[in-house]
N, C-alpha and C positions, 0 to 999 in steps of 0.2 A: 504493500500500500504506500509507506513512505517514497519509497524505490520508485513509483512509478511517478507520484507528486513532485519529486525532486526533477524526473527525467523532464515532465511536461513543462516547468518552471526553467528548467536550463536550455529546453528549447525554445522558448518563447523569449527568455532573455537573449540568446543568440540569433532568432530572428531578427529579431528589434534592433540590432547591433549593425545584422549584413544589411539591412534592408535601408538606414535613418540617413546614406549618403542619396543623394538625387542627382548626383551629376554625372550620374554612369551613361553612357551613351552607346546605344546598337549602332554600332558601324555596317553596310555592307561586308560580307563576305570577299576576300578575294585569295587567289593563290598565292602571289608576292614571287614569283619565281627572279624577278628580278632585286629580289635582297641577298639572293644565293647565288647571282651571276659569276662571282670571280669561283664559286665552286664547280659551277658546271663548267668543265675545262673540257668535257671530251665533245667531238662535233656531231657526236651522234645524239649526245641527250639535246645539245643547242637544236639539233634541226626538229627534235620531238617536242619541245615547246614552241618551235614554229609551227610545226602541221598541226598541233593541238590547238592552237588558236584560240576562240571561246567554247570550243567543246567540253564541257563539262566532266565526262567520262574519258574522253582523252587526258585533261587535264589533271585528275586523278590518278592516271595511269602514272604521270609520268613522276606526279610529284611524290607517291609509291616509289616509285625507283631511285628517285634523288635520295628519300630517306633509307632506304638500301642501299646507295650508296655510300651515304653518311657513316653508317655503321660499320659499313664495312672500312671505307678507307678512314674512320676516328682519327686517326694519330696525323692526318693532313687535315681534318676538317677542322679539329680543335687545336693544331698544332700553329706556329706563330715567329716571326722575327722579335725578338728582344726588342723592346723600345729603348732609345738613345735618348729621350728627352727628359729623363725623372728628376722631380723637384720639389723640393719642402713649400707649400706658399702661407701668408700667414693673413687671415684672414679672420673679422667676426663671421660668428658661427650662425644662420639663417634655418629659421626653421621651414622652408617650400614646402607649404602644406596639400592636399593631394582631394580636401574636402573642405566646403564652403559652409559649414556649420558658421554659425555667430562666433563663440567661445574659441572657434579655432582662429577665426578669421583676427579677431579682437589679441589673440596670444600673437598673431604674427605682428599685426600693425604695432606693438609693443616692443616686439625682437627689433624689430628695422628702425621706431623712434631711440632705443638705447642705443643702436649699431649707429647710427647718425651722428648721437649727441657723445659718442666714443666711451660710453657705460656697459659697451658687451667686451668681456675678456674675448680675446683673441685666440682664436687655435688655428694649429697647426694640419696641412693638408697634403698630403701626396699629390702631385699630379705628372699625368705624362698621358701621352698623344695614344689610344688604343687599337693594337693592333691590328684590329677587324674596323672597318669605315663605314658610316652608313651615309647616307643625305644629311645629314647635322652634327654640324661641326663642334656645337655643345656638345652633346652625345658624346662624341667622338675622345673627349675631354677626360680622363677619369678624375676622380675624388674620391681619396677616402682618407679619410677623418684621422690624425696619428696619437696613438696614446704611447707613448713611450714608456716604459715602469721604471720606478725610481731606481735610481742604482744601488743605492742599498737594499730593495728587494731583490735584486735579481744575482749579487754576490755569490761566489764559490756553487755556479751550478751553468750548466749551458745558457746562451742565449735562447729563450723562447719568444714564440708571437703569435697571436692568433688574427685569423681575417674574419672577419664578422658582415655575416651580409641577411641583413632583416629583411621581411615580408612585401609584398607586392604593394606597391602604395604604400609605404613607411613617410616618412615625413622626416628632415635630415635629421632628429635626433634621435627618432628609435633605434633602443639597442645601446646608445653611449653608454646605460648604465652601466652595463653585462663589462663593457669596455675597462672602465674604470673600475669593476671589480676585478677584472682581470689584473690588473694594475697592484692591484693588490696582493696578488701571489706572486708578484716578480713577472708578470707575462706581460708582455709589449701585444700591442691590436693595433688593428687599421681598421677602422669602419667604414665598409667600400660602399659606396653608392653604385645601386645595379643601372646599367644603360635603361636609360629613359627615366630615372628617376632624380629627386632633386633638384641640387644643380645641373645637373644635365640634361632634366627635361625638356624637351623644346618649347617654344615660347608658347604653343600653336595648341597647346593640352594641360587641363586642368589638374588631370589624374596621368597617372604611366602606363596609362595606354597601350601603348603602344609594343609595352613589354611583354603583354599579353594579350591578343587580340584575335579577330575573325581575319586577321590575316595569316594567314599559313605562313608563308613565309616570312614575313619581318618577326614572327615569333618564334622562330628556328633561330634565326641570325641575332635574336636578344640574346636567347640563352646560348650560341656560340661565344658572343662577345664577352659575357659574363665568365666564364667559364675562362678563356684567355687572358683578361683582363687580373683574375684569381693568380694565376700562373705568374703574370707577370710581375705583381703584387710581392711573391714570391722572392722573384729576382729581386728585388729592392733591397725585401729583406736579407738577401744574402748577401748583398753588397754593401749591407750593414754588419755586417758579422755575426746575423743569427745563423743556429743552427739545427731547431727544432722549432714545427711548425705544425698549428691546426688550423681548422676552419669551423664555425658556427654557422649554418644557417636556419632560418624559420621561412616556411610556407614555402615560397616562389624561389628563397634562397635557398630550403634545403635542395631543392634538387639542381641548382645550380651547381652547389659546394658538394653534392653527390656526384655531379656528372664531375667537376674540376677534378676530386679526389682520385675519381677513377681513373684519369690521367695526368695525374703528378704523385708518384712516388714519395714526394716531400711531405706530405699530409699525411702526418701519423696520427693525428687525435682530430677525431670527427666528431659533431654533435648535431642533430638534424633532429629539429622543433618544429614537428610536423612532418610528415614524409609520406610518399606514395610511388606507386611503381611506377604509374603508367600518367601524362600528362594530359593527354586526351580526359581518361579518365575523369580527372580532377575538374575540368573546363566541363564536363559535360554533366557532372551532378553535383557541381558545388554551390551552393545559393550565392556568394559575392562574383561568381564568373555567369548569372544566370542573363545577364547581358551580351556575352556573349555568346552563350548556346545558341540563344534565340537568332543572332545572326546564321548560325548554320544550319538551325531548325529550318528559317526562311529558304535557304538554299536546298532546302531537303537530303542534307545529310543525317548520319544517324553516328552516335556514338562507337559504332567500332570503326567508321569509317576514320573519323576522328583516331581514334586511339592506332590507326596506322599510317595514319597523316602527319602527327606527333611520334613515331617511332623514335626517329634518331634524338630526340631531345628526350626521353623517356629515361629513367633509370632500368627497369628491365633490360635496355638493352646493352647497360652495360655491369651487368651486376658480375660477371667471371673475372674482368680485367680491375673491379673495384675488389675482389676478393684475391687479385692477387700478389699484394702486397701487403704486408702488416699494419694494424693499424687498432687502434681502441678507437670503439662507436658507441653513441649511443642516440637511442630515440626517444621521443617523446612523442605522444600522440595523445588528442584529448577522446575519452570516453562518449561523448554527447557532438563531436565533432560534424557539423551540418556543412562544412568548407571541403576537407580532405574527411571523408567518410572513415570509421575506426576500420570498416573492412580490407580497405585499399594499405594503409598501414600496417596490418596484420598481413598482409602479402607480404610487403617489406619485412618483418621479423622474422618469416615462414622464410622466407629469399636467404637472408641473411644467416638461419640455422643450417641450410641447406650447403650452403658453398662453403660454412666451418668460420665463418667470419666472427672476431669475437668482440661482443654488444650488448649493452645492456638494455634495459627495457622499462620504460615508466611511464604510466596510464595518469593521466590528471583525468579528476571528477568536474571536467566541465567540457567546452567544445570548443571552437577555433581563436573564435573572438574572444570568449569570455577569458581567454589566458592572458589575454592584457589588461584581466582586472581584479580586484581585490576579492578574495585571498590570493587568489588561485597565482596569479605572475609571481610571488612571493615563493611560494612552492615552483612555480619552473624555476624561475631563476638558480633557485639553492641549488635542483639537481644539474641545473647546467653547469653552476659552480662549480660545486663540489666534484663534480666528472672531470671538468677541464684539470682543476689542481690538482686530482690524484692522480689522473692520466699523464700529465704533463711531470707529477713525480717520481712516477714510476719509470718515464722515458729519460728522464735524468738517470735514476738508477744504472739504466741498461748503457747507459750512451751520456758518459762523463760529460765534464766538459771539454772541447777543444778535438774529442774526437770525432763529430761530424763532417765527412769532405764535402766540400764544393767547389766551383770554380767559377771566380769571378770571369767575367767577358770585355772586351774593352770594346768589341767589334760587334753590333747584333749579329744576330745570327738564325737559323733553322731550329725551332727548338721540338723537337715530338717526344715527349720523356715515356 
């Protein structure tokens, strides 16, 4: 009886949550074949998006094969030149909010009158030009956020750092907190801003759209750029003299920091706050993407079609080469979860027992949204903590300090790790 009182109340709080933003907008459907252009390199798929034309079922066919592709050739799709331009810039910190509530709107115009009158402390930003290019050259821009840990935490133990990439539509300061608790076990973070979001939103979009959309393709080439952008992130830090490294992500981030992991060996402590196999999936039964379903409903697609349309940005499809490296994981998934369904998750753990991959496991009693509110964030928070420090202490244990190799590069270069 309680059980079921509690369920109905957490679901009705979590509707209330996905639903209270109004500035979600159905785009048209389209392929986007041309965000994947520099990957279609062979002349045989170029002339099959010529004859495919506006045929719909052609067009299907081919974009099936591109993501066959993807899979197969991974270590060129995700794979990258070293960026030459990386830079500290120091900047007040902007919250670019993602929704036109009052209380949001009224917290920003606040940020930008202190940022004006020279009342916002200043931080610190990675930036440098990102591998993967789209039409916008904000975009194109990375940022993420630098927390460096005191030095007296971080004494007599390897250099560590973590890359922290929050939720679809985050607003620039979700997640600092996670940052600066990190900070506090001696771990250095960068909070990356995912392409299309924040600062790097383009002028032309309220919300990050764009990172998720009814376009097939420019939602392949987000999570490629992300995914590279992670990597490169990487090199920085290694040209800092770290030498142990994880990755956080939540929702849209975890399978970003999922797919990055799978191809960078560097990433030995994973944390994935929210997780699902299958991308498709996610987009087609989740209540805050129900925007975009309805684009592809209107196109009379159906959800497996989707779910093979989304292949190559899928973690299923890379769950062998992310279990073939060592690594501590852990997930988190909510119980009442109306955004990433508990079922698709539990794939993920079932995935995860299967390939011997070693992760733990933690159920919060509420659903997507409700995790960024009281009590419940209090409780994620701790076990993401508490994972990162013991992971990251035990990686110490195994892997001193000063015995990690790397090598710095003076010259970019081809990177497919």
């Amino acid at each position: 009886m309680l059980s079921n009182l509690y369920r109905r109340w957490m679901v009705g709080w979590e509707t209330a949550l996905t639903t209270r933003d109004e500035n979600r907008v159905v785009r048209p459907m389209e392929w986007g074949f041309d965000w994947l252009s520099d990957f279609i390199d062979g002349e045989e798929l170029h002339a099959a998006v010529e004859r495919a034309g506006d045929d719909p079922i052609a067009c299907e066919q081919v974009m099936l094969a591109l993501n066959d592709a993807i899979v197969r050739n991974r270590e060129t799709f995700f794979g990258y030149r070293r960026p030459g331009d990386f830079r500290l810039e120091t900047r007040s910190p902007l919250l670019f909010p993602t929704n036109v509530r009052p209380e949001t709107l009224r917290r920003d115009a606040a940020l930008k009158r202190r940022a004006r009158l020279g009342k916002l402390q200043a931080a610190q930003f990675l930036r440098f030009t990102s591998p993967v290019r789209t039409p916008y050259p904000e975009n194109d821009l990375v940022n993420a956020r630098w927390y460096p840990a005191p030095v007296a935490k971080r004494r007599d133990k390897p250099r560590q750092a973590m890359i922290v990439m929050p939720q679809w539509n985050a607003d620039a300061f979700s997640h600092n907190v996670l940052c600066s608790l990190f900070n506090r076990f001696g771990i250095s973070a960068l909070r990356l801003s995912k392409p299309f979001h924040d600062v790097r939103r383009p002028a032309e979009l309220e919300r990050s759209d764009y990172a998720v959309s009814s376009n097939i393709g420019r939602t392949i080439a987000a999570c490629r750029q992300a995914v590279v952008d992670v990597r490169c992130c990487l090199d920085w830090l290694e040209a800092q003299g770290y030498e142990q490294f994880g990755i956080l992500g939540t929702s849209l981030g975890s399978c970003y920091a999922f797919i990055a992991a799978a191809h960078d060996a560097r990433l030995r402590v994973n944390a994935f706050n929210h997780a699902s196999m299958a991308f498709g999936d996610v987009v087609w039964t989740g209540q805050s993407t129900r925007h975009v379903r309805t684009a592809f409903e209107q196109a009379g697609m159906s959800q497996q079609q989707l779910y093979r349309l989304w292949r190559g940005i899928s973690p299923v499809s890379y769950m062998r080469p992310f279990a073939d490296h060592p690594k501590r994981v852990l997930v988190i998934h909510g119980r009442y979860d109306l955004t990433f369904l508990p079922e698709y998750s539990e794939q993920v753990l079932a995935a995860f027992s299967e390939h011997g991959i070693d992760f733990v496991s933690k159920v919060l009693p509420c659903g997507h949204y409700t995790t960024g509110e009281t009590p419940y964030k209090f409780l994620d928070g701790w076990w993401l903590g508490s994972f990162v420090y013991s992971a990251f202490r035990d990686l110490a244990r195994r892997q001193p300090r000063g015995s990690a190799s790397h090598a710095e590069q003076d010259e970019p270069e081809l990177v497919q790790r």
